[in-house]
C-alpha positions as CSV (number, residue, x, y, z in Angstrom):
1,X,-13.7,-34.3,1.7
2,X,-14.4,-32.9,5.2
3,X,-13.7,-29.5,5.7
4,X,-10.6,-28.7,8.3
5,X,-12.0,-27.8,12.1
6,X,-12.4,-24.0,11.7
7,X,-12.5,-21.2,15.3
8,X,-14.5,-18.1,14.6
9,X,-12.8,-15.1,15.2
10,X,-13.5,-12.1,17.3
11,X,-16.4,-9.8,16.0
12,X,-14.4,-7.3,14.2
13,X,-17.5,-5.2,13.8
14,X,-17.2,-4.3,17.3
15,X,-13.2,-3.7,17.5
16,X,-12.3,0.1,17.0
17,X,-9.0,-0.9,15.3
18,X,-10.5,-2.5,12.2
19,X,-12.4,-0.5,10.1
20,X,-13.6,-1.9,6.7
21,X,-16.1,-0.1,4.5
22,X,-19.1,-1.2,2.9
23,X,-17.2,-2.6,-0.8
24,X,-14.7,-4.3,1.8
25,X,-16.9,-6.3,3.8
26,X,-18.6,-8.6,1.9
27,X,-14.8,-10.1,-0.1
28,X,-13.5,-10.1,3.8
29,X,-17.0,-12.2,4.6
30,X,-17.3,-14.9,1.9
31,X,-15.4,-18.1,2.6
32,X,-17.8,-19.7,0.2
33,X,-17.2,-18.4,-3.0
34,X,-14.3,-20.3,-4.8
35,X,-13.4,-17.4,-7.0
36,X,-13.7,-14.1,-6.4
37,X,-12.1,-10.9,-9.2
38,X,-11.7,-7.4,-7.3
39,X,-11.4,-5.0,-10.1
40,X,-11.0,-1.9,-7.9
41,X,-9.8,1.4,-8.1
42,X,-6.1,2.5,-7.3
43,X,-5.8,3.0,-3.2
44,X,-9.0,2.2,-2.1
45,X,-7.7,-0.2,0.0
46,X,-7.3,-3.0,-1.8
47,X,-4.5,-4.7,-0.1
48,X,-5.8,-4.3,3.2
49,X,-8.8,-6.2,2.7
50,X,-7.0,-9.2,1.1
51,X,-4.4,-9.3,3.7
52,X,-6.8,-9.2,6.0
53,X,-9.0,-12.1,4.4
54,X,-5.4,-14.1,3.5
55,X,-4.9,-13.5,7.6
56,X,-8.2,-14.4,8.6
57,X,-7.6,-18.2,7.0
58,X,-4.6,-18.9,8.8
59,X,-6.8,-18.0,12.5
60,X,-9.8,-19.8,11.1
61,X,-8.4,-22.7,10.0
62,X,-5.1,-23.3,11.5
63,X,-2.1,-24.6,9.8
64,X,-3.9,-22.9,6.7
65,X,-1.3,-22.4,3.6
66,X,-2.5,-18.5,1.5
67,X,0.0,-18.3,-1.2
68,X,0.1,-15.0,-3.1
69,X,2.0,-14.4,-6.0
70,X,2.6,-10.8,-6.9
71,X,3.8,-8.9,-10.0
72,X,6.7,-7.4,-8.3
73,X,9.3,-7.5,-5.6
74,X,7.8,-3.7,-4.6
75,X,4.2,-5.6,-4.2
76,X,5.0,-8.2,-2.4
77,X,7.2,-6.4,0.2
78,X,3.9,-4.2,0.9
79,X,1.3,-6.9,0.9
80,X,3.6,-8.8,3.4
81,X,3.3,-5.4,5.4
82,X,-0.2,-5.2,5.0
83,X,-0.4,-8.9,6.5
84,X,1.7,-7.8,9.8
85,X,-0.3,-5.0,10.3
86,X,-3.5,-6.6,9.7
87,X,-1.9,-9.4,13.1
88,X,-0.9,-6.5,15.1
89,X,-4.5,-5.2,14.9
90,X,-5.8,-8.8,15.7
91,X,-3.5,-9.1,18.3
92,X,-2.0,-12.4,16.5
93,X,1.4,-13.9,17.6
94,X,3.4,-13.8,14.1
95,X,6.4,-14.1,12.4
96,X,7.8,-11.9,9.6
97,X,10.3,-13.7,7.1
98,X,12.5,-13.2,4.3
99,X,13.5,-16.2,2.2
100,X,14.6,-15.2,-0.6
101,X,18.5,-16.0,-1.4
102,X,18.7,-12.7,-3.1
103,X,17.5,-9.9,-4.5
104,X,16.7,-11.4,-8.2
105,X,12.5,-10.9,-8.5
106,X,12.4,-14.4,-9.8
107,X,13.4,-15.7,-6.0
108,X,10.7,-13.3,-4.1
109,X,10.1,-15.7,-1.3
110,X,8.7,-13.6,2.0
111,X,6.6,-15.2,4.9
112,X,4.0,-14.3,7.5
113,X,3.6,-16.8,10.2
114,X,0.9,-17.4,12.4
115,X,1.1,-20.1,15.3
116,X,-2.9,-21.1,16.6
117,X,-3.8,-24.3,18.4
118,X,-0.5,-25.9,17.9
119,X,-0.4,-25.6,14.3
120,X,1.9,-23.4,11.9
121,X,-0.4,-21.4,9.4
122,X,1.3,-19.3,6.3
123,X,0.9,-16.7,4.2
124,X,4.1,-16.5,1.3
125,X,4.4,-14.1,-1.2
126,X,5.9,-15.6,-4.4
127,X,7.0,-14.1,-7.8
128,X,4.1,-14.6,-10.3
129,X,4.9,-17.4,-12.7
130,X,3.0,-20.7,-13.8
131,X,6.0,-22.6,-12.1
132,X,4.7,-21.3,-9.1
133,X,1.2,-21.5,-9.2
134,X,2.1,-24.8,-9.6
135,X,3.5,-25.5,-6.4
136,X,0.6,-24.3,-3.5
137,X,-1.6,-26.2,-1.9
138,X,-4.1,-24.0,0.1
139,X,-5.8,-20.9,-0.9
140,X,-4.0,-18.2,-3.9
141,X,-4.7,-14.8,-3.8
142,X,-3.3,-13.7,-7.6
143,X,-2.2,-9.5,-7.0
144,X,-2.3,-7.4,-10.0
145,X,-3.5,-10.2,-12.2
146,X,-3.2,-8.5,-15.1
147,X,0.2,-7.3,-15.0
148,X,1.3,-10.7,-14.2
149,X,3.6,-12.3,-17.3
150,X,2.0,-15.1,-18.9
151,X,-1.4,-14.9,-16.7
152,X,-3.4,-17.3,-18.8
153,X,-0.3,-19.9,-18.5
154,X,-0.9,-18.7,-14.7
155,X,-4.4,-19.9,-14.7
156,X,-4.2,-23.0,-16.3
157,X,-1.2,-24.4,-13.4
158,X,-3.5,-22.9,-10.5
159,X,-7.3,-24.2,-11.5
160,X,-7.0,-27.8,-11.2
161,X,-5.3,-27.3,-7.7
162,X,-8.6,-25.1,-6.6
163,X,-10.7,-27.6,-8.0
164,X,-9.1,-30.6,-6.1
165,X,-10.4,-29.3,-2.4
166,X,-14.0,-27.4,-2.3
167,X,-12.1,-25.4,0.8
168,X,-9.3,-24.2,-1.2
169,X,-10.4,-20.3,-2.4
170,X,-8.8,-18.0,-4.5
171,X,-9.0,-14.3,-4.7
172,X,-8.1,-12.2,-7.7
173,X,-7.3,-8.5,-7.5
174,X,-6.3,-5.9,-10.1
175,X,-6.6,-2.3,-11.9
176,X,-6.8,-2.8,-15.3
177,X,-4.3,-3.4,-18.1
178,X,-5.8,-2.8,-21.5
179,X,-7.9,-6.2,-22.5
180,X,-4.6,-8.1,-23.9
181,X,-4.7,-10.0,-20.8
182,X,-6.5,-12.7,-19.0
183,X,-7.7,-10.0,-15.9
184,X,-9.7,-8.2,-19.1
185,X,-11.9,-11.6,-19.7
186,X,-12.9,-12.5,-16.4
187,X,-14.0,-9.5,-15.4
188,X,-15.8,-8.0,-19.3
189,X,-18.9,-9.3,-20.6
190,X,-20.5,-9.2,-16.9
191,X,-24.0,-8.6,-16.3
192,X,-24.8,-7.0,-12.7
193,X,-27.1,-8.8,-10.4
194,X,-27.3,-8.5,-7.0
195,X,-25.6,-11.3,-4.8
196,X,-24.4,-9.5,-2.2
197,X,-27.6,-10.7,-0.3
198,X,-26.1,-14.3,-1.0
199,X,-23.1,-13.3,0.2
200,X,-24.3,-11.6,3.7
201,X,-26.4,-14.3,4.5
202,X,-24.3,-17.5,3.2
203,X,-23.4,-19.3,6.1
204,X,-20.0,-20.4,7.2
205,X,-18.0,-21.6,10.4
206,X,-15.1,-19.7,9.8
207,X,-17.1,-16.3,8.8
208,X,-17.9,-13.5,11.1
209,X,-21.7,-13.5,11.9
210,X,-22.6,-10.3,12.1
211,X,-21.3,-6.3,10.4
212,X,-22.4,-3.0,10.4
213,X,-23.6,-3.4,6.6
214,X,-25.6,-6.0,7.3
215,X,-28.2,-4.2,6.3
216,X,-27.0,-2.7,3.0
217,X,-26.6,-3.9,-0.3
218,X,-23.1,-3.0,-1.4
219,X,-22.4,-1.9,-4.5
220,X,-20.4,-3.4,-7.1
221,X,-21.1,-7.1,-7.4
222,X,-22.0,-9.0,-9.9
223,X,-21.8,-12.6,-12.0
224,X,-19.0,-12.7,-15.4
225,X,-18.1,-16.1,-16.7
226,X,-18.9,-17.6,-13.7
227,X,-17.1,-15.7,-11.0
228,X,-17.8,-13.3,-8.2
229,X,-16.7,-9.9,-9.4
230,X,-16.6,-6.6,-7.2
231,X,-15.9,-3.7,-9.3
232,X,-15.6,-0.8,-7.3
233,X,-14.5,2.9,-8.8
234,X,-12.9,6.2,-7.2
235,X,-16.0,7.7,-7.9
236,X,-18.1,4.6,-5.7
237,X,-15.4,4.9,-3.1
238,X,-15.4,8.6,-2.2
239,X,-19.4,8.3,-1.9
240,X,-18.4,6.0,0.5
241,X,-16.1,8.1,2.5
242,X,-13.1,7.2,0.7
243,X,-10.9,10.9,0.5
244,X,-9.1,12.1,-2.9
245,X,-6.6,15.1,-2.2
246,X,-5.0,17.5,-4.8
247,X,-1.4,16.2,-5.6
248,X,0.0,20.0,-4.9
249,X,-2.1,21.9,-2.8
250,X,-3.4,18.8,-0.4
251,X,-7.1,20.0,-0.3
252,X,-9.7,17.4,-0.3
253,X,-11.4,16.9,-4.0
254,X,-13.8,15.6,-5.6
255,X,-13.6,12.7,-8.5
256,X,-14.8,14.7,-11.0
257,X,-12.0,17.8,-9.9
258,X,-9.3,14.8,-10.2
259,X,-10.2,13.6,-13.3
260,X,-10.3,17.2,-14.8
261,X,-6.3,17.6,-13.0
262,X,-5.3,14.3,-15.2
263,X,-3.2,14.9,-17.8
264,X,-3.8,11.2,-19.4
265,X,-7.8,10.8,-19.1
266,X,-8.1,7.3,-20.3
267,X,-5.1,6.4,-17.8
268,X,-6.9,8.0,-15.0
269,X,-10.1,6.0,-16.3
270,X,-8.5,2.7,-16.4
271,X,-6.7,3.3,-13.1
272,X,-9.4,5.1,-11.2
273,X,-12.8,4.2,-12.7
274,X,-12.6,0.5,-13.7
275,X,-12.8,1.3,-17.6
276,X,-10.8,-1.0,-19.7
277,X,-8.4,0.8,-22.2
278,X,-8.8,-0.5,-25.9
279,X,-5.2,0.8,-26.3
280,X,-4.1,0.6,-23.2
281,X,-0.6,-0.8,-24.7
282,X,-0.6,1.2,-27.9
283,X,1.9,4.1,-27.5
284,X,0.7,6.2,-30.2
285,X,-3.2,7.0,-30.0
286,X,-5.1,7.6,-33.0
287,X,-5.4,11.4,-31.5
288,X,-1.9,11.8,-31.5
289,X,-1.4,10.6,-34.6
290,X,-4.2,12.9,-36.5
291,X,-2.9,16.4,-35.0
292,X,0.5,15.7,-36.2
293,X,-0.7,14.9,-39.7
294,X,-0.6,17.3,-42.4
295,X,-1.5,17.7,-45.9
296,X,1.4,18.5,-48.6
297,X,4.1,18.9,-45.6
298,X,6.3,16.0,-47.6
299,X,6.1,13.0,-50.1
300,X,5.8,9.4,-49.7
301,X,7.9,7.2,-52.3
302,X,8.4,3.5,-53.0
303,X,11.4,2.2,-53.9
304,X,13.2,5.8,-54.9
305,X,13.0,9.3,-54.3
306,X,10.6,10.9,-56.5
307,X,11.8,13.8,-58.4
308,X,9.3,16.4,-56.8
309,X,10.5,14.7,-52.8
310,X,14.5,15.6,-53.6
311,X,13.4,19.2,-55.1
312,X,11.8,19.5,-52.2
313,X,14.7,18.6,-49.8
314,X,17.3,20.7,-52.0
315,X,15.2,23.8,-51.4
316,X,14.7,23.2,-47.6
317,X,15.3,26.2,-45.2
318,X,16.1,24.3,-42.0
319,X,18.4,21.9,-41.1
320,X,17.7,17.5,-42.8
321,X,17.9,14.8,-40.2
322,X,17.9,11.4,-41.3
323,X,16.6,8.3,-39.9
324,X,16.8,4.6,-41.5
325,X,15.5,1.6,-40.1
326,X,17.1,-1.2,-42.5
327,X,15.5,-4.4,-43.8
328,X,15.5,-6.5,-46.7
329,X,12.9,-9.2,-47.5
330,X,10.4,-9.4,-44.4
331,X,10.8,-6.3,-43.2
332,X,10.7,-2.9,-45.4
333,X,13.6,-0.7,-45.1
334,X,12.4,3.2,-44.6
335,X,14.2,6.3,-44.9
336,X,12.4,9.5,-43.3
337,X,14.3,12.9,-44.0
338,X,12.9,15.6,-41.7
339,X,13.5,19.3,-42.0
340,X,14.1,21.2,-38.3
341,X,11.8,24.3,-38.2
342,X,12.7,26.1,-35.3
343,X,12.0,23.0,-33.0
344,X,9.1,21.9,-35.4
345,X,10.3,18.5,-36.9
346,X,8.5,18.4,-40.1
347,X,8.5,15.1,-42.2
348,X,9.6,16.1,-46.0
349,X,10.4,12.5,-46.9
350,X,9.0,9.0,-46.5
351,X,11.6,6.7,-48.8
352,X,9.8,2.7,-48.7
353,X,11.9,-0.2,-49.6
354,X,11.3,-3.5,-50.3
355,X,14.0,-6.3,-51.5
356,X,16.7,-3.7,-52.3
357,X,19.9,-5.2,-52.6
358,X,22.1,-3.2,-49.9
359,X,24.4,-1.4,-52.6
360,X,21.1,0.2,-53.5
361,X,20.0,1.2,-50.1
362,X,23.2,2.5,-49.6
363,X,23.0,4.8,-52.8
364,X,19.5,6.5,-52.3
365,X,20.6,7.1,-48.4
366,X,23.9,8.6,-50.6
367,X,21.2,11.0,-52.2
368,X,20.5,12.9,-49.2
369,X,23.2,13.0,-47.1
370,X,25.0,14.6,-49.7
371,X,22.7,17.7,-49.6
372,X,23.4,21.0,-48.7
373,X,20.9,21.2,-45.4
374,X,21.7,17.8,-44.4
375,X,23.4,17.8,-41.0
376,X,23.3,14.0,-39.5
377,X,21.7,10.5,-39.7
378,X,21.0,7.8,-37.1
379,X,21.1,4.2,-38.9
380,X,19.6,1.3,-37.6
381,X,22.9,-0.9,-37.1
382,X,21.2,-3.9,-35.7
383,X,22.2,-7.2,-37.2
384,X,21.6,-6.0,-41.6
385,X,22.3,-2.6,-41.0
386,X,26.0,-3.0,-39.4
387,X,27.6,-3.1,-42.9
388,X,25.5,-0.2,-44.3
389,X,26.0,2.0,-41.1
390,X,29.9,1.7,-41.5
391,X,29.6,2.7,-45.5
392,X,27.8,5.5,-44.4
393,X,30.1,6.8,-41.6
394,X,33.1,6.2,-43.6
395,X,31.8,8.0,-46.5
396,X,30.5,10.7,-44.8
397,X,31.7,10.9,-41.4
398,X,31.8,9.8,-38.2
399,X,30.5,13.2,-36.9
400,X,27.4,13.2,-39.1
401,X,26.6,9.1,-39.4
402,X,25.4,7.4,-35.9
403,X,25.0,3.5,-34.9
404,X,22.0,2.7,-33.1
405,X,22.1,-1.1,-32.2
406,X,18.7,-1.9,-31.0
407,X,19.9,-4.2,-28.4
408,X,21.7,-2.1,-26.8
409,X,21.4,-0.5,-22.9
410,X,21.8,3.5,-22.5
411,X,21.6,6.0,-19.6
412,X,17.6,6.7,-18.6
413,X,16.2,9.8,-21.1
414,X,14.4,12.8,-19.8
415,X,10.9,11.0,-21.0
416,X,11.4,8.1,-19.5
417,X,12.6,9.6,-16.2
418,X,9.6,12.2,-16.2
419,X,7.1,8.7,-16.3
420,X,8.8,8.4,-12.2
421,X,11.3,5.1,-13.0
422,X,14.6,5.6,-10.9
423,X,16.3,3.1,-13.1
424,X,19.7,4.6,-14.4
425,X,19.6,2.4,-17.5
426,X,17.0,1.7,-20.3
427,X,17.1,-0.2,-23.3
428,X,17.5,1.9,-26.6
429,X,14.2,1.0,-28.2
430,X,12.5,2.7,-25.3
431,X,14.5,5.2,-24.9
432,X,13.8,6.4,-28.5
433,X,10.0,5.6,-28.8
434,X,9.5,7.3,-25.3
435,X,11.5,10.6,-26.8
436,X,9.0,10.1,-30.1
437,X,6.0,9.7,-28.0
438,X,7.0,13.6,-26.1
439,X,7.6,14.9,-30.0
440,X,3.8,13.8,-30.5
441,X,2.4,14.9,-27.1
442,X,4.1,18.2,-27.4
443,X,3.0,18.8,-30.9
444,X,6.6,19.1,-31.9
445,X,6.0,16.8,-35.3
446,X,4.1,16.9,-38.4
447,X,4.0,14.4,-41.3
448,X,2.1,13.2,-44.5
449,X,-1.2,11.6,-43.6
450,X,-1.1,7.9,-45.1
451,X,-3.0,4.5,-43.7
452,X,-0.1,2.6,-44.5
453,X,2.3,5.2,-42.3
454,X,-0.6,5.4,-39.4
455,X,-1.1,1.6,-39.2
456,X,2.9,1.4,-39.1
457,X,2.8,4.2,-35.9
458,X,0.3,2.4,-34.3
459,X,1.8,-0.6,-33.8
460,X,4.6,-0.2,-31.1
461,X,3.2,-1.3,-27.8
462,X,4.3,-0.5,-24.4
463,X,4.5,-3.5,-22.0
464,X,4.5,-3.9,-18.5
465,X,6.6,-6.6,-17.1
466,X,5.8,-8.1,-13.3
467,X,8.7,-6.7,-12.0
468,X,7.9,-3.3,-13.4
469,X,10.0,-3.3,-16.2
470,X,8.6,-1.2,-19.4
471,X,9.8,-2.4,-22.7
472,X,8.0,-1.2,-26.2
473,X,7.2,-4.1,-28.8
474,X,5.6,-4.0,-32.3
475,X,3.4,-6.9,-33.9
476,X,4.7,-8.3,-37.0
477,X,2.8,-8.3,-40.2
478,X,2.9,-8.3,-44.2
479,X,3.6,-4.9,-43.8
480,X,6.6,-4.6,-41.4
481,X,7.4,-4.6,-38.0
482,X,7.0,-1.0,-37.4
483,X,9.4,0.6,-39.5
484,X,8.3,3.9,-39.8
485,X,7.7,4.0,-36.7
486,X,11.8,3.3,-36.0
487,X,12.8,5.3,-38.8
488,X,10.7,8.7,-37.8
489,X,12.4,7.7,-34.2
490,X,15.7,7.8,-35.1
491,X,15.9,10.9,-37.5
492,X,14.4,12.3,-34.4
493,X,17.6,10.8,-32.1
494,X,19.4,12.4,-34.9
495,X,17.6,15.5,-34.7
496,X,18.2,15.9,-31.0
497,X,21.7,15.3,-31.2
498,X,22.2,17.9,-33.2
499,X,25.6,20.8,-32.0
500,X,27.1,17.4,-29.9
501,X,27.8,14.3,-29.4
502,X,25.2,11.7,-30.5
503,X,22.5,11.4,-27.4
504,X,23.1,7.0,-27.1
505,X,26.2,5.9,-25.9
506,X,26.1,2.3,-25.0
507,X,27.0,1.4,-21.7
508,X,29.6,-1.3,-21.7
509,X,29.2,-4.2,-19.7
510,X,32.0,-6.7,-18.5
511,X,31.9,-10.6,-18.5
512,X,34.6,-12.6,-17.0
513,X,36.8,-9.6,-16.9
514,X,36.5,-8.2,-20.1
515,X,35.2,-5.3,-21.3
516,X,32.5,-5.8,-24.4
């Protein structure tokens, strides 16, 4: 197939408004290269230089179709920025447009439009999902690939359109995301070479001919699974002029000076220095788990209360908070008892329970609540708990038994609003694992040290949706779906609660009218 009559551009080496550096110049170059995977640091610049490559198509080969699809409605709004201001420093005629029939991240639909030589060339952002990767036909630029939903589904709509037309490129761009996603294997695994040289001196029509770094090598480059990949860090960046300032005091630093400011490290790694988090998603590290664990702080039973754990709890100083996640047959049912020590939550009992009738389950909660030092319980209400949580509460009281339906939506936390999220709502289950998470990274909970209870912890993961929605989930296995992890957060909930009101109240919603 012939390729499309292409008009090189002015020398943009030579134009005082553009000014790319040396890692930026050789992905604005190629128009060769079918694939190429930026994994670059956080505000290097990387949306400049793919709207200016995404622009650069529409005034080399006119009536040119670059479809991006973005992770959020945020993203796209400032890549389509990026694009007008990349035309206004070209000095190309263009048109800014919003298509979208609302505001619903599922209908993103923005448009840059660039009238050369009689023909209508486009650049449209889209929402990132396999429906419409299906649907370009032209070059795809795929932004914060691996925060995009279903990105291997993504992949498989969008590579037999790029392998129809030898002209039709694609450009992928991301910081990392743990190595859950499809991002993680097209960029790992890479062995460097240099091909940079290829790059410079590769040919094209459409390509500008000459650039300051001509004669330079940049850095980063290299071959994985077949694809161009630039990996360029914070710490690759600022030796090439790239500035870091201190968040407070707005003096320039050094990478080395922000990284010791970071109070996550292996965040600041994946987001900065192109490192890959193992656990990226797992919201309770291994670290946090081992300083909260404790030897002879509480017991572990199966099936009952031991004899020695409800001595224990009889002859507690502080205050008992209870928390029950409830199962039956595929999931375990787990009651954790904790004891308030002046702020310290200390785990004095672990109660596993497997294929217990709910009469039972009911009875050994009955055990504790009716003790002395025990002040409140949070019950898992969801679905099988609803009957036991309204035994409870009539039998001991509305005042010390709490409801938490899992599916539930209620007002943002402290945690979560601390993480910068200006949503007003969240959904309980991360609502409650964020406040357990702060209980870890404050040191504010100790507990038995067990693999069973560690693997349990570990499991909750925190996920990233492409409109920027956080939600936690937990794998399934033969050993649960997390339930100590529930149950240790909701004798926390009822911890917190304590001298008030429960902390979740539901926010109601209305539908047709009515109030649910």
């Amino acid at each position: 197939m012939p390729s499309p009559p292409s008009f090189a551009p002015q020398d943009l080496s030579q134009d005082p408004e553009i000014v790319f550096r040396d890692f930026q110049w050789p992905v604005f170059r190629d128009n060769v290269s079918g694939v190429i995977v930026l994994h670059w640091s956080r505000q290097i610049g990387k949306s400049f230089t793919l709207a200016a490559w995404a622009v650069d198509r529409l005034l080399t080969r006119p009536g040119r179709l670059v479809t991006v699809l973005s992770n959020s409605r945020e993203n796209g709004a400032e890549f389509l920025d990026r694009c007008a201001e990349v035309c206004r420093l070209r000095r190309a005629d263009y048109q800014s447009i919003d298509l979208s029939p609302n505001l619903e991240f599922s209908n993103l639909r923005l448009e840059i439009r660039i009238k050369r030589h009689g023909k209508i060339g486009r650049i449209k952002i889209l929402a990132a999902n396999p429906r419409t990767a299906r649907g370009f036909s032209g070059d795809l630029i795929l932004d914060e690939f691996a925060f995009h939903e279903n990105s291997a589904a993504i992949w498989e709509a969008a590579e037999p359109i790029l392998a129809a037309n030898p002209d039709f490129l694609c450009r992928i761009a991301s910081t990392g995301n743990g190595r859950h996603n499809l991002f993680y294997r097209m960029v790992a695994n890479g062995v460097s070479e240099s091909v940079c040289k290829r790059v410079n001196e590769s040919p094209d029509s459409g390509a500008l001919t000459h650039s300051p770094t001509d004669s330079l090598t940049p850095s980063g480059m290299f071959r994985s699974s077949g694809f161009l990949v630039s990996r360029v860090t914070r710490t690759m960046a600022h030796k090439m002029e790239v500035k870091i300032y201190d968040a407070n005091t707005r003096a320039a630093i050094t990478p080395e000076q922000a990284r010791a400011q970071a109070l996550d490290k292996r965040a600041y790694d994946q987001n900065y220095e192109c490192a890959f988090a193992d656990e990226n998603l797992t919201l309770l590290s291994h670290e946090l788990i081992s300083a909260a664990e404790r030897e002879d702080v509480g017991f572990i039973c199966e099936q009952d209360w031991s004899q020695d754990c409800l001595r224990s709890l009889l002859t507690a100083h502080g205050s008992l908070y209870v928390g029950f996640d409830v199962g039956r047959k595929v999931d375990l049912s787990v009651i954790t008892v904790m004891e308030d020590l002046s702020g310290l939550k200390v785990v004095r009992g672990i109660l596993r329970m497997q294929n217990l009738r709910l009469p039972e389950q009911q009875a050994r909660l009955g055990e504790v609540c009716r003790m002395a030092r025990f002040r409140r319980a949070a019950i898992d209400m969801t679905g099988l708990g609803l009957g036991l949580f309204e035994y409870a509460q009539e039998e001991f009281g509305a005042g010390r038994i709490a409801g938490i339906n899992f599916a539930t939506t209620v007002p943002v936390t402290r945690s979560v609003a601390l993480e910068g999220r200006k949503r007003e709502t969240v959904r309980v289950t991360e609502s409650l694992a964020m406040e357990l998470l702060q209980a870890y990274e404050d040191r504010r909970i100790w507990h038995p040290a067990d693999g069973r209870l560690r693997d349990d912890l570990r499991k909750p993961e925190k996920i990233t949706t492409p409109g920027g929605r956080v939600s936690i989930a937990a794998t399934r296995d033969e050993a649960g779906h997390a339930d100590h992890f529930w149950s240790f957060a909701l004798a926390l909930e009822a911890a917190g609660s304590a001298g008030g009101e429960f902390y979740f109240r539901t926010i109601p919603r209305r539908e047709r009218g009515v109030l649910l």
